[in-house]
Structure formats: C-alpha cells, structure tokens
C-alpha positions, 0 to 999 in steps of 0.5 A: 479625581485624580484617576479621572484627570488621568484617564482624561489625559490618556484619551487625550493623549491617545492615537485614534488609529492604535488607540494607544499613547502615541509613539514618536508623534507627528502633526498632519496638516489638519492639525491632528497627531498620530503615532508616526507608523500608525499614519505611514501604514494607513497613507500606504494603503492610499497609495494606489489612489493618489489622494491622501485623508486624516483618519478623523476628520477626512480632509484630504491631501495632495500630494502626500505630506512629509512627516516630521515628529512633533518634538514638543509633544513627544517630551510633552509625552515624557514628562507625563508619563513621569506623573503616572500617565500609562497606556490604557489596557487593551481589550484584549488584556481584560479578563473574558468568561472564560479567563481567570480575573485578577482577585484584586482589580476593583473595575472593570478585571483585567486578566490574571497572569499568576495565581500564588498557591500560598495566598490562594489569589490570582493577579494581573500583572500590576497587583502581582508586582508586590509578589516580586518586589517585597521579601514578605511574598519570597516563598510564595508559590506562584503558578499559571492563572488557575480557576481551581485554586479552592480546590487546595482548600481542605474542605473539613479544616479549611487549610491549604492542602500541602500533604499527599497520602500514598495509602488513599491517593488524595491531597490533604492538610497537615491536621488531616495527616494526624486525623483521619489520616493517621498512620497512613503512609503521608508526604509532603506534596512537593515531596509526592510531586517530585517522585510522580515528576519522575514517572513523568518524565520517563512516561514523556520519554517513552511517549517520545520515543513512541512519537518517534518510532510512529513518525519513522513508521509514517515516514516509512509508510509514505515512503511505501505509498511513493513505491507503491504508486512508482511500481504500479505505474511501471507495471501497468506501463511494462504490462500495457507493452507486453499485452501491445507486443503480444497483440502484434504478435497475433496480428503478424500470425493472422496477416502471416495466415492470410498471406499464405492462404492467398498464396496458396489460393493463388498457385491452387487457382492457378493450376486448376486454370491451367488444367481447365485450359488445357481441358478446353483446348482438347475439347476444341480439338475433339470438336474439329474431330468430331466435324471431320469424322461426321463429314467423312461418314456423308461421303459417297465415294467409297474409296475416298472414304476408305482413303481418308479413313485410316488419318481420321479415325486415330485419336491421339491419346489424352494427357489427363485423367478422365475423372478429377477427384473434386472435395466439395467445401474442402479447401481451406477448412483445415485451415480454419479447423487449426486456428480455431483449435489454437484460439481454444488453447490460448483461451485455456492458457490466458483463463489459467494464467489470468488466475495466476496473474489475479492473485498476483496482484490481489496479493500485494500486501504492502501493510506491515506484517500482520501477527501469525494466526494463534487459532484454526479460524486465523490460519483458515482465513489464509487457506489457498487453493493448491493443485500438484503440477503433472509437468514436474512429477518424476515418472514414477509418481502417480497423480490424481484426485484432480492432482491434489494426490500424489502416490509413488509407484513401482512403474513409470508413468507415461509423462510426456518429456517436459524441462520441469520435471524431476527426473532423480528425486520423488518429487512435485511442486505445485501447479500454482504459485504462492505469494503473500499469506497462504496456508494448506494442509497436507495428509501423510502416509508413509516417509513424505517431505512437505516442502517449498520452493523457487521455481528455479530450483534444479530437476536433476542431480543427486544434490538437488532434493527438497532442502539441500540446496538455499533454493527450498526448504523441506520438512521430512517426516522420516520414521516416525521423527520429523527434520528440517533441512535447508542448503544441505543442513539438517535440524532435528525437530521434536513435537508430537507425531501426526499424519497431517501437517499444516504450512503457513506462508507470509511471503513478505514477512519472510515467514515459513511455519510447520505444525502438526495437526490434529485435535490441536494444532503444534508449532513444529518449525519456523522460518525467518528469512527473505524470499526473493521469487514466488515459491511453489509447494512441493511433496518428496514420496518415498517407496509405498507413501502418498500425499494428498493435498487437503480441502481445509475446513 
C-alpha cells in the first residue's frame, strides 16, 4: 500500500512536459505547475506567434506570463522527498534485450550498472548500494555489467574459476588445479591477469606507435596529395604557355613567310612589268618603223626613195634579249618544298620528344617506395626501352644494331660535330631519359663500364670518365674484377664474373643497383642516394670491347 500511495504522489507531483519531480516549480494562470525551465523552454518556442498556451490543458495567454516559483509547493516537495518520494526512472534506465537487467529488481528491471564477480550477480544502481556501504561485500570484485558471468562457473565443480593453466590456457577452480589439472604449471587468475595486463599494454604501445607513424604517413600522404594537385596545376599552366609561346612562334614564322613571299612577288612582278613595258614601248616603235618603211617602199620617185633610204632602213639596236627563259610553275614551289620539309622534321622531333614527354608524366610516382624486385619476373616488370644516342658517341665508337650496339674501333667515325658528344672518353649515353623505376641489360665483351649519368655531365677533359665526378656512377668490368667509382672514389666489388650485368633504377627511391646475370641473378652494388636530374645509361668501351643493349625477356 504503501508503494502504490508513493508512485501515486510521484505522478501527482510530476512535470507533464519532463515527466520528472518538479524543480523549482511555477503556477501558470490555468492553475497547473510545471518545472520553472520546462515552461520557459516551451513558451520560448511560441515566441514567434505571440500567444502562449499551457501544455495540458491549451488555454492561452497574452501576453506572456510572469513566472514566479510556487514556494509552497516547492517545500511541499522537500519535505516529501524526506518520506522516500523519488523521481520515477526514465525510460531509458530500464533494462532493454540487449541490456544486462539488474538480478535483483522484482518489477519491471532497470539496467545493471556493475555486475560482482564474487556473487555472480549484477545490480542497478539501488541494489548495488550495499556493495558500497557494508564491510560484509568490501572484497567483492565488481566489474562493467556482463551477460556472461556463468561463464566464471566451472562446469564439473560448480566453483567460481579463480585459477588459470599456463600448460592448457583455460580458467579453472581451485578443485580443478589438483584434479585434472594436477602438476600443470597453475596461477591464480588475478596473478595470470597481471602478467598478460603487461603484453597488453606493450602490444597497446606498439599499436599506438603504429597509430602513430600510419597518422604521420596519412599526414604525409595529404600533404603529397596538395603537392601533387599544386604541381600539376603549375605544370599544366607553365605547359599551356610554352605550347602558347611555341604556337606564336610558328604563327610569326608563317606570317614572316607570307610577308617575304609577298615582297618578293611584289619586286619579281614589278620588274617583269617593267620589262613588259619596256618590251611594249619598242613594239610601238617598230610598228611606227615598220609603217615608215612600207610607205617609202610605195613611192614612185626614185630619188626620193634613195634619199629617204639611208634614215629609214637603220634599226636602233635592241636593249633585251631576244628570248626570255620562262620556268612554267617554278616560282614559289621551292619555297613550299622547304616549309614542307621543316614541317616533317618538327613532326619528327614533336613524335620523339612526345614519348619522352609521355613517359614523363606516366612515370610520377608519388606512392611510397616499392620493395626491390627479389625475382626476374619482378625486375621484368620494370624493363624499359633504351636506345644509345649517335650525338654523344666519341668518334671512334661505332653504333649499330638500331643503336642498341656500341663497339670501339680503330678509325673515327664520320660523326657530324655535335656539344654532346664525348670528345676524350670511349663513351655514350642513352638517347632516352630514365625516371622512376626502370631496369635493363647490358652484354659485355671485353673491359666495359655500365654506367648512368646527368645529362649535365661534362664531354671533355681528362677528369670527366664515368664515375669521377658526383655527376655518375660507373661500374667497371676491368680484367676479369668488377669496381665501382663515383666522384673519383673506387670501390672494389666481389661477385661472381658474368658477361652480362643487369641495372636497376628507382629514381624516387634514390636507388642504383648492379647484378651479374646469368642463371642466377647476383647483387654486385647498391646506391643509396638523391637524384635530383633524370639520368641517362651510359657505356665506357675500351680498345677490341663492345656493348650491347639487351631485349630483356
């Protein structure tokens, strides 16, 4: 009886619009109370139309009435709660099917807030208040609500299970530890616990720590995305002027043409009329002449025809030639021949340098740097085109093959003079450029250095081989031993002796590798370092050696 007057006073004694004890509570004119923010909030959103209502009952008011707090019922209030009145639980505190339910509510359940490992129950927040206030529950394990305390139960002794076995790795009783369990290595649980709480936390460091470095990646990774975007903007916008400029150009040549083609045309025409009046004037001339002469040949006095003779019959000596020498269609055509005949080699040069300019871009590699190849199908998928470049051939280098070859010879060349070309040192580079990750082959016959290099490097002087300058790096294949050098310092490199050797190229990377090929592949040097120009491939020939490029397969 008494619980059902004290849910009856709680109703009565409840806000209608938070349906819990009212707080600092406030009569409206209709005489019904609420809590004194409940109504504020609600009039607030009536603001806008000026009348105000009562949530229960509808009347209305205008304009807005002054709230003052009900002082009567709020001590009313005090003194009831004194008597055990409290607020009814909200809906959400009572327990749902997917909550844990207090093991102790006898109505409706209200949640669990802890469930005690010791009495293998869980409790809403009233029953769980003993756990806290009496000595009796003080080594009593409470833990979050779980569903699975049973789970504690050993299943053969019905104990709780406070023991783990290292040798099996399950959690058992104590009557278990010197049953079955007998002589297997046992702890206590908490014991177990502890030492696992470690691993724990060193796993939830190195997690941390992973979490750490994959955040500094993705902030990396963003920070390559922005770079990215800002460098093909700049590019697309540097590339836009320089096809703009490049267009202009060719528009100033043709207009530059036209113009000297209409120049000519203008002074050619011009002296051909000139000669054509001149031409014209003497046809009149003769015509006058010839009219003269047929007159005096009619006349009947014979000594007026033998005086007039002698002045009419001289003719004055013409000033052109009898015959002009007329090329039908063979004006201008030469001129057209020549613009036709730049057009092929700009066509030539765009379609060769497009490739270059193609592999360029398709060769951005902005992703971190991928793991060297470990098998030939690996390195094979880096494989690249390379062609050796006739402009940088010392003269006395022969190339052929379709310039995949390269042999020294005896005798020069008959190279035309070019600034790229090598003019002291046995040597070549590659028509192509080499970005991103690129791998080839060379076959060697003889003392040959397979190089790369900037295509800055120096053509003359003594100083400037393969390696001995901090503009290429060279491996030599002298006398049956392999070195490398770079910026004039030799290492010696041990491996075993093949006449093919294998180059792989991770430009980002900053990556330069040498193997000897044959059955199997041999990492004779690597290069760690920063490449800041594309590079080029280049081969050193000594006296009686060739290279060749090969076709990797």
């Amino acid at each position: 009886m008494a619980q059902q007057e004290n849910q009856l006073n709680r109703v009565k004694f409840c806000c209608s619009i938070c349906l819990d004890l009212l707080k600092d509570p406030v009569t409206i004119p209709c005489r019904h109370s609420y809590c004194m923010n409940c109504i504020k909030s609600f009039w607030d959103g009536e603001d806008q139309k000026g009348i105000y209502s009562c949530p229960q009952c509808r009347q209305t008011f205008t304009p807005r009435p002054v709230l003052v707090k009900n002082t009567m019922l709020a001590d009313l209030l005090e003194e009831l709660k004194k008597t055990g009145l409290q607020a009814a639980p909200a809906d959400h505190c009572y327990a749902g099917p997917e909550d844990v339910a207090c093991d102790f509510c006898s109505a409706r359940k209200l949640k669990a807030i802890k469930s005690c490992l010791f009495c293998l129950a869980s409790y809403c927040e009233k029953h769980l208040q003993p756990h806290y206030e009496s000595p009796t529950f003080k080594k009593h394990k409470l833990v979050e609500p779980s569903k699975n305390l049973q789970e504690n139960i050993c299943s053969c002794h019905d104990e709780v299970m406070k023991m783990f076995c290292r040798t099996d790795q399950k959690c058992i009783c104590y009557l278990c530890s010197v049953d079955e369990h007998k002589g297997h290595d046992t702890v206590s649980a908490a014991a177990e616990r502890t030492e696992r709480q470690r691993e724990l936390e060193v796993s939830r460091q190195e997690i941390q720590q992973r979490i750490q470095d994959r955040e500094k990646d993705v902030k990396l990774l963003q920070q390559e995305v922005e770079a990215i975007n800002h460098s093909a903007d700049k590019t697309v916008e540097d590339s836009e002027k320089i096809f703009t400029e490049l267009i202009r150009l060719i528009q100033k040549r043709s207009s530059d043409v036209k113009q000297q083609i209409r120049s000519q045309q203008e002074t050619e025409v011009s002296g051909v009329k000139e000669l054509q009046e001149k031409l014209e004037q003497e046809i009149t001339e003769l015509k006058r002449k010839d009219a003269e002469l047929k007159q005096l040949s009619h006349t009947e006095d014979h000594n007026q025809f033998l005086h007039n003779y002698p002045s009419l019959s001289a003719l004055s000596e013409s000033t052109h030639s009898s015959s002009i020498n007329i090329r039908p269609l063979r004006y201008f055509e030469d001129v057209t021949a020549a613009v036709s005949e730049l057009r092929d080699e700009l066509q030539d040069i765009l379609t060769d340098r497009w490739t270059n300019i193609s592999l360029t871009v398709t060769d951005v590699d902005v992703l971190l740097s991928q793991p060297e190849p470990k098998s030939r199908a690996g390195f094979l998928k880096y494989s690249c085109e390379i062609t050796l470049d006739p402009n940088t051939a010392h003269t006395q280098l022969l190339l052929s093959e379709g310039n995949k070859k390269v042999t020294r010879m005896d005798q020069h060349q008959s190279y035309s003079s070019h600034p790229d070309r090598f003019t002291r040192y046995y040597q070549v580079l590659s028509r192509e450029s080499l970005t991103g990750r690129c791998y080839w082959e060379v076959e060697m016959r003889g003392q040959v250095s397979v190089a790369v290099a900037y295509k800055t490097i120096s053509r003359g002087g003594v100083e400037f081989g393969f390696g001995n300058d901090d503009k290429s790096w060279a491996l030599y294949f002298c006398e049956n031993t392999y070195n490398f050098r770079y910026n004039s310092i030799i290492t010696s490199i041990s491996g075993p002796r093949s006449s093919r050797v294998g180059v792989y190229l991770d430009h980002r990377a900053g990556i330069l590798s040498f193997y000897s090929v044959s059955e199997t592949r041999t990492l004779l040097h690597r290069v760690q370092t920063t490449f800041t120009q594309p590079l080029y491939a280049g081969l050193w020939i000594d006296s009686g050696s060739s290279a060749e490029l090969c076709e990797v397969k």
